[in-house]
C-alpha positions in Angstrom: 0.0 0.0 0.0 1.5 3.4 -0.7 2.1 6.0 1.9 -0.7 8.1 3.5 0.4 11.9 1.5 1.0 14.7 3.1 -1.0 18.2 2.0 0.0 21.4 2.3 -3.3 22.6 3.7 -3.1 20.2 6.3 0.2 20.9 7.1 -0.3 24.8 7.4 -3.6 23.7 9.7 -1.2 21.0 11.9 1.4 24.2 12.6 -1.7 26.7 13.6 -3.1 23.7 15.5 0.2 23.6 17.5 -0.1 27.6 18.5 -3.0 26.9 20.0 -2.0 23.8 21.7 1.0 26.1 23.5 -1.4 28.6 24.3 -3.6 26.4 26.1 -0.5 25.0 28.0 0.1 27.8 29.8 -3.3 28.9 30.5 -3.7 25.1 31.9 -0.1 25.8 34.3 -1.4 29.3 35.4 -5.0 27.5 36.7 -3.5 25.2 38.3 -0.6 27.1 39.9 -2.7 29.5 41.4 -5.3 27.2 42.7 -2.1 25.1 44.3 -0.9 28.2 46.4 -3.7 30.6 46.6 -3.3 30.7 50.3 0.4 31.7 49.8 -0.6 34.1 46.9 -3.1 35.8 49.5 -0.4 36.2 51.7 2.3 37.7 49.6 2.9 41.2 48.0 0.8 40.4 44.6 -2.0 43.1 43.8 -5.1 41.0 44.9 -6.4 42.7 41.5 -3.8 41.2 39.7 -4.6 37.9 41.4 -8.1 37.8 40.3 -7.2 39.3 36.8 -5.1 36.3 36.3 -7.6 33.7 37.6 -10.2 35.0 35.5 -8.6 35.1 32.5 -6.8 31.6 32.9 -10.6 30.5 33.4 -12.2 31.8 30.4 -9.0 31.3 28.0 -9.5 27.5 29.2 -12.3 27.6 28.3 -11.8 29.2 24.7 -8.9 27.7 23.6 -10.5 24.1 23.9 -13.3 24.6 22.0 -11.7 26.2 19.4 -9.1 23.2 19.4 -12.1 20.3 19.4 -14.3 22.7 17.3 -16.4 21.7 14.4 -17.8 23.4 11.4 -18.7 23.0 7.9 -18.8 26.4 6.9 -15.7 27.6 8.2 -12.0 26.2 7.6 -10.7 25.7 11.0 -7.4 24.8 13.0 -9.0 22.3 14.8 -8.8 19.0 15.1 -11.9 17.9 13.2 -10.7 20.8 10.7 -7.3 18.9 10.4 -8.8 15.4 9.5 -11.3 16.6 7.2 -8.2 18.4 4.9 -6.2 14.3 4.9 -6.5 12.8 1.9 -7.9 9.4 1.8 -5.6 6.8 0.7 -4.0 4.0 2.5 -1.7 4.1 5.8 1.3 2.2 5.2 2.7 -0.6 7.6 4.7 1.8 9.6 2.2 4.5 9.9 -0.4 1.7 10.6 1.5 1.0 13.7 2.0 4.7 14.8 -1.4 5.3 14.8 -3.0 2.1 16.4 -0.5 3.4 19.0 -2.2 7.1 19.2 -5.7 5.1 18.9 -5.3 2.1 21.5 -3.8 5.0 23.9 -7.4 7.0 24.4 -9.4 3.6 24.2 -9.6 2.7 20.4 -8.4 -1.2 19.4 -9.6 -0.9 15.7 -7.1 -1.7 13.2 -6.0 1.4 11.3 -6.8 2.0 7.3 -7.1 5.4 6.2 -6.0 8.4 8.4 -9.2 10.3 7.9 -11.5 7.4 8.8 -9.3 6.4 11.9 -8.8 9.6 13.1 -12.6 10.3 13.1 -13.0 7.6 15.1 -11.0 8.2 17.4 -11.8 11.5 17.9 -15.5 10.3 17.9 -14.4 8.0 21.0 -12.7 10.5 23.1 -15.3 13.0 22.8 -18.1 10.2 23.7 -15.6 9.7 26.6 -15.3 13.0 27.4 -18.6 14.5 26.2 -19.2 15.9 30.4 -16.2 18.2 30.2 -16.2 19.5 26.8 -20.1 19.9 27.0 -19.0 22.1 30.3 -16.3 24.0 28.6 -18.7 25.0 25.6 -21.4 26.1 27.5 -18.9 28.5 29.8 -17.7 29.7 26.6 -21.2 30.6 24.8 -22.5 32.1 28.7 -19.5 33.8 29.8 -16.8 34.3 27.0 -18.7 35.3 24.7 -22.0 36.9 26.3 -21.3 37.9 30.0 -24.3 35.6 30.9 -24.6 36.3 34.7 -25.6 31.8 34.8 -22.0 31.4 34.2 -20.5 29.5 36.9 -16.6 28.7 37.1 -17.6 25.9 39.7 -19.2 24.3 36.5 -15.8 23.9 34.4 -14.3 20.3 34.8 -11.2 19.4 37.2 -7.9 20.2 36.3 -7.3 16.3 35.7 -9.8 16.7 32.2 -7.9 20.1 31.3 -4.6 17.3 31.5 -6.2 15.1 28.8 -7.9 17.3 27.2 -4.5 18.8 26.5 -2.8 15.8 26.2 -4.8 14.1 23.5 -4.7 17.3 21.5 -0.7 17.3 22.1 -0.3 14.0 20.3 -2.7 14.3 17.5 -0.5 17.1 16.4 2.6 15.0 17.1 1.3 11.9 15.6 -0.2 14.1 12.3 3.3 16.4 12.5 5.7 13.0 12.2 3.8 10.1 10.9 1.6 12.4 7.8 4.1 15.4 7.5 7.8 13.0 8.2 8.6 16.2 10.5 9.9 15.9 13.8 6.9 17.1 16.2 8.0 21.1 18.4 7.9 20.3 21.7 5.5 22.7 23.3 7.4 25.0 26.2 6.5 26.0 30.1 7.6 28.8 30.1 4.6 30.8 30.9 4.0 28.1 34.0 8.0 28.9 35.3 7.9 32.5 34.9 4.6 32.8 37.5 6.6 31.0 39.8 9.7 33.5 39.8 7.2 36.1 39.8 5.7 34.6 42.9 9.2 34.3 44.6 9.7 37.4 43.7 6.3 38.9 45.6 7.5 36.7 49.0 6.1 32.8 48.2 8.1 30.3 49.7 8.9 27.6 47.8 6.1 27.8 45.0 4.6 24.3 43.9 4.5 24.0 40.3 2.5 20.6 40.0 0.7 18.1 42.1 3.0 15.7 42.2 5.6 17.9 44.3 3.2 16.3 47.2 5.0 13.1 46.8 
């Protein structure tokens, strides 16, 4: 079988698809930074304006950047991930790609044998949203209420746990990598924290002790 080709418009779509995906990782570290020491944040020399500035907006880009990453449409030419596999061509995986992407696929829950990148790929993505239909139902709705329309229903206690914002992440960071190196033969970016480090010397900077920057510092 000859190679799944790679297209220009869904390389161009893979690269924007990455700018969002970095975006969204720092909005994801500066929610859950703050939420791990908000007591220590109270405490320290930030402008409690500031504070809440940053909270807010970490909220609602959460919130934005998802939806526009699992968005979508078929009137508009998106970045997304739908918008992605509906620019692949459809012709045949070969052996090697087959394996790359029954790796991506078995990964969020999918044991179907690979054929066509479009086809798989829809299912897969079909799966994880199934999975995941709770969370990104959650996110939508905070977007339409509160991004976009100030709707005073808007709850932040209604967005999903910081856990879903991890794989929701996640499974958006390795579609790109999987699209980037197994469609495109180029070697994935790996996405930086640099937004998620520099909060931290800003909080050492404004008197917090010994910042956390993850959960897992607990161990």
């Amino acid at each position: 079988m000859a190679p799944e080709m790679p297209t220009p418009k869904a390389d161009t779509k893979n690269i924007e698809l990455l700018r969002l995906i970095a975006q969204l990782r720092g909005h994801v570290d500066i929610h859950r930074i703050i939420g791990l020491n908000l007591g220590a944040l109270r405490e320290s020399k930030m402008s409690a304006a500031l504070l809440g500035y940053l909270q807010k907006s970490a909220h609602e880009a959460l919130a934005l950047y998802i939806c526009k990453i699992f968005e979508s449409s078929t009137r508009n030419e998106l970045n997304s991930i739908p918008g992605i596999i509906e620019s692949l061509p459809v012709t045949p995986l070969s052996e090697v790609q087959k394996r790359d992407f029954a790796t991506f696929g078995e990964k969020y829950g999918s044991h179907a044998p690979p054929t066509d990148a479009r086809s798989y790929l829809r299912e897969v993505l079909g799966l994880f949203r199934r999975i995941h239909s709770e969370s990104l139902g959650r996110l939508k709705i905070f977007r339409d209420t509160l991004g976009a329309h100030s709707d005073s229903k808007a709850d932040i206690e209604f967005l999903p746990s910081h856990t879903e914002f991890e794989t929701l992440f996640n499974f958006a960071n390795d579609f790109y990598g999987l699209v980037a190196r197994s469609i495109h033969n180029v070697g994935p970016a790996t996405i930086p924290r640099a937004v998620g480090h520099g909060f931290i010397r800003l909080m050492e900077s404004q008197g917090v002790t010994a910042p956390r920057f993850d959960f897992d510092e607990e161990k």
